[in-house]
C-alpha positions in Angstrom: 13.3 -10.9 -13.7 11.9 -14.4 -14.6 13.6 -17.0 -16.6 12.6 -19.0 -19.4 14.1 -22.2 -21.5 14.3 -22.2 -25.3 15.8 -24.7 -27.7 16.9 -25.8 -31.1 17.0 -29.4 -33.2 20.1 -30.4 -34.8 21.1 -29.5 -38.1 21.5 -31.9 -40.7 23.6 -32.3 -43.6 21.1 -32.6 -46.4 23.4 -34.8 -48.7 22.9 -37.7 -46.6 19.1 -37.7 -46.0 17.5 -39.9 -47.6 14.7 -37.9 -50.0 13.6 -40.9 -52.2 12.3 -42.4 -48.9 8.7 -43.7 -49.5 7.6 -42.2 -45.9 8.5 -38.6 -46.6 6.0 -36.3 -48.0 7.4 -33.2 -50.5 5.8 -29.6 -49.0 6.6 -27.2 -52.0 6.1 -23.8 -51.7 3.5 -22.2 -52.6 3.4 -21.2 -56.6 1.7 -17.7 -55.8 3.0 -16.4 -52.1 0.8 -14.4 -50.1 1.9 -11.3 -48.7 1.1 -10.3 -45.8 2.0 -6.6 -46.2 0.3 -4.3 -49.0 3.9 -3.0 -49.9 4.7 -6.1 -51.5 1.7 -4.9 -54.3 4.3 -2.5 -55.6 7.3 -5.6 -56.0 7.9 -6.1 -59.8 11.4 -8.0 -59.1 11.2 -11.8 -57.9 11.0 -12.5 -54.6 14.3 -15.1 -55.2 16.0 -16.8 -57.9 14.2 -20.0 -56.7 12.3 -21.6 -54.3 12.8 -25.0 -51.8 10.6 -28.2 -51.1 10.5 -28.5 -47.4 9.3 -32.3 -46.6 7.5 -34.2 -43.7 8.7 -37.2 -42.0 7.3 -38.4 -38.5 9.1 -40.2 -35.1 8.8 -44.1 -35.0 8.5 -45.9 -31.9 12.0 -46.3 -31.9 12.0 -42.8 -31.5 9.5 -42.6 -28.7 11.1 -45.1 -27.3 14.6 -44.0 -27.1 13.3 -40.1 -25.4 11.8 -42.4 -22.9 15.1 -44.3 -22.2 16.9 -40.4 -22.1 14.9 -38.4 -20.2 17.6 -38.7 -17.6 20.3 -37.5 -19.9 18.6 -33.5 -20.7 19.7 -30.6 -18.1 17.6 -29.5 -15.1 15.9 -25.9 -15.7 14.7 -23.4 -13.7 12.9 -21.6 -16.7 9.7 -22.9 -18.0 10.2 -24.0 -21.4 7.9 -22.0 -24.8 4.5 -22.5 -25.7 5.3 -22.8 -29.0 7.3 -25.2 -30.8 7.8 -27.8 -27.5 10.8 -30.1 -27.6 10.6 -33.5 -28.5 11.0 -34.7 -25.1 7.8 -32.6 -24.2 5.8 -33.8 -26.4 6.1 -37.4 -25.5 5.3 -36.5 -22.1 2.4 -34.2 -22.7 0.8 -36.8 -25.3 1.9 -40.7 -24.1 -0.5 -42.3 -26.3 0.4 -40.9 -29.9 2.5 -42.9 -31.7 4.2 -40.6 -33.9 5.0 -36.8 -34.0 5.2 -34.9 -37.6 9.2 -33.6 -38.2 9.7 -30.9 -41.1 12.7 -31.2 -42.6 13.5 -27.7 -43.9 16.5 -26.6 -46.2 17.8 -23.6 -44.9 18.7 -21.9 -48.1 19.0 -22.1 -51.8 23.0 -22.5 -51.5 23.2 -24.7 -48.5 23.2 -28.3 -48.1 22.3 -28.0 -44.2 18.3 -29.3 -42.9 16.7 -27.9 -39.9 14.5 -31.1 -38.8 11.5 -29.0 -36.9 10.3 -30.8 -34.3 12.8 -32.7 -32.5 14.7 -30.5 -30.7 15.9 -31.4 -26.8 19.6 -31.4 -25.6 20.3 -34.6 -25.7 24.2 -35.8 -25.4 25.3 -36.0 -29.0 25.2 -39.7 -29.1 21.7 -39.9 -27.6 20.7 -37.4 -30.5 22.9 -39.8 -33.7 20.3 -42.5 -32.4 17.2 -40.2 -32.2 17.9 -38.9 -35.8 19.1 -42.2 -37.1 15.2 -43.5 -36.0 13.1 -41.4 -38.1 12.4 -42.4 -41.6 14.4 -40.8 -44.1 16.8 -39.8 -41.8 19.1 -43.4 -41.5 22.5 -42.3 -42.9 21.9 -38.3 -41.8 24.6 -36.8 -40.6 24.4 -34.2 -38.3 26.8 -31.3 -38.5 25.6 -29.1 -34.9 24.1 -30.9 -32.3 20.5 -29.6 -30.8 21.4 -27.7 -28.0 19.4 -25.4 -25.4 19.3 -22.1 -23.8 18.1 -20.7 -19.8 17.9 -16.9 -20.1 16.3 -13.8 -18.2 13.4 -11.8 -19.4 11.5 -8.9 -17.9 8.2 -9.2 -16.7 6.1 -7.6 -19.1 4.3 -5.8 -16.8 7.2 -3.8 -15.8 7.1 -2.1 -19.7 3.3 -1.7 -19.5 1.5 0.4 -16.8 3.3 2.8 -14.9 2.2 4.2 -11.3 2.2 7.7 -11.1 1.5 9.9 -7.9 -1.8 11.4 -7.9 -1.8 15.0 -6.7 -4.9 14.9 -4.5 -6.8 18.7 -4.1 -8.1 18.9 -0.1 -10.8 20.7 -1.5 -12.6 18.4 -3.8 -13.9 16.2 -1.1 -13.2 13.1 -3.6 -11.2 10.2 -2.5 -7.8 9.6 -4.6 -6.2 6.4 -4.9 -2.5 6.8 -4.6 -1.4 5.7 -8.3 -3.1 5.9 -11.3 -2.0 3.3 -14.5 -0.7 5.4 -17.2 -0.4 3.2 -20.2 3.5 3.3 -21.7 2.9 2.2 -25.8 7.0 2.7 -26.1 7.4 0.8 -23.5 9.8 2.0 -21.4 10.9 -0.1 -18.0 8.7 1.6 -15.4 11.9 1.4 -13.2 14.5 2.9 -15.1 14.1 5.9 -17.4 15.2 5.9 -20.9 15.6 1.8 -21.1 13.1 0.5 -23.5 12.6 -3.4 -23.8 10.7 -5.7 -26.9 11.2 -9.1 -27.9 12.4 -12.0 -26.0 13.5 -9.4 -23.1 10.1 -9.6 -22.6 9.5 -13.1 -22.6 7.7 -13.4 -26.2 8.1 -16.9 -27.1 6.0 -16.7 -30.3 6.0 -15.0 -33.6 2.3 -13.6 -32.6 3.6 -12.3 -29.2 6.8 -10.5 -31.2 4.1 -9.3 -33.7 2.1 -7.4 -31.2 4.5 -5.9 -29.7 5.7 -4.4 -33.0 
């Protein structure tokens, strides 16, 4: 067992972001979608009653600034964090000289009010993240209405699901050397420790949608 760290940005209530802001740039979707399965050539119903304009905003250096100031106030891990979709916090570290980082603000349905602002997630206290939010363009007067928060967890190394050693029966009479296992490829992968326990998604330690996808 490893360990790894994932997290999430706060929510936001979508009434009180500003969308008439001159810095925020509309991302409809797309008028056609492309599928990415040949099923979907048999769909004659819609895919939805409507569709959503997601819109992109970016940090200030108020905002830079201010994950500066906190980097004292997120939790210690043991688990390394994704490679996808880094927090704000790691971002800033891992590039000091940009100036701004895109955020997508993203309505999470056609009924709800609520925003998922992609790209600024950390586990800031909840005061540290009203200021952080409050900083980006667009996003004065947002309320938020769940804080970002984080998550340590376990994962199997995927190795365990993959090959499997299995004793070689050597014949005395062959004269040919034998190693002592030979890999025996596992597609359904099953633990190579414990029969019958099959493992596939973040047990394994995917952290992106292209991992998940080959596993499938």
């Amino acid at each position: 067992l490893a360990r790894l760290k994932t997290g999430t940005p706060p929510r936001l209530d979508g009434r009180t972001v500003d969308w008439s802001h001159p810095h925020l740039v509309a991302q409809p979707s797309e008028p056609g979608p492309t599928f990415l399965s040949l099923a979907n050539a048999l769909r004659t119903a819609p895919l939805a009653p409507g569709v959503v304009t997601c819109y992109m905003t970016t940090t200030s250096e108020e905002t830079l600034a201010l994950v500066r100031a906190s980097h004292g106030c997120l939790p210690l891990y043991g688990g390394s964090g994704p490679r996808y979709c880094p927090s704000l916090a790691a971002k800033v570290e891992r590039f000091p000289h940009a100036t701004h980082h895109q955020v997508w603000l993203e309505p999470e349905g056609l009924s709800s009010f609520v925003v998922y602002p992609n790209g600024i997630s950390g586990a800031y206290p909840p005061h540290v993240q009203a200021r952080i939010v409050a900083s980006i363009p667009g996003l004065g007067a947002a309320d938020i209405v769940q804080p970002a928060y984080d998550v340590e967890y376990e994962y199997v190394d995927p190795t365990q699901a993959a090959p499997i050693p299995l004793l070689a029966a050597a014949a005395p009479s062959d004269g040919r050397v034998h190693t002592p296992f030979e890999p025996q490829a596992r597609p359904s992968l099953e633990a190579g420790c414990c029969r019958n326990l099959f493992l596939a998604g973040q047990i394994l330690g995917t952290t992106g949608y292209e991992e998940a996808a080959a596993l499938g």
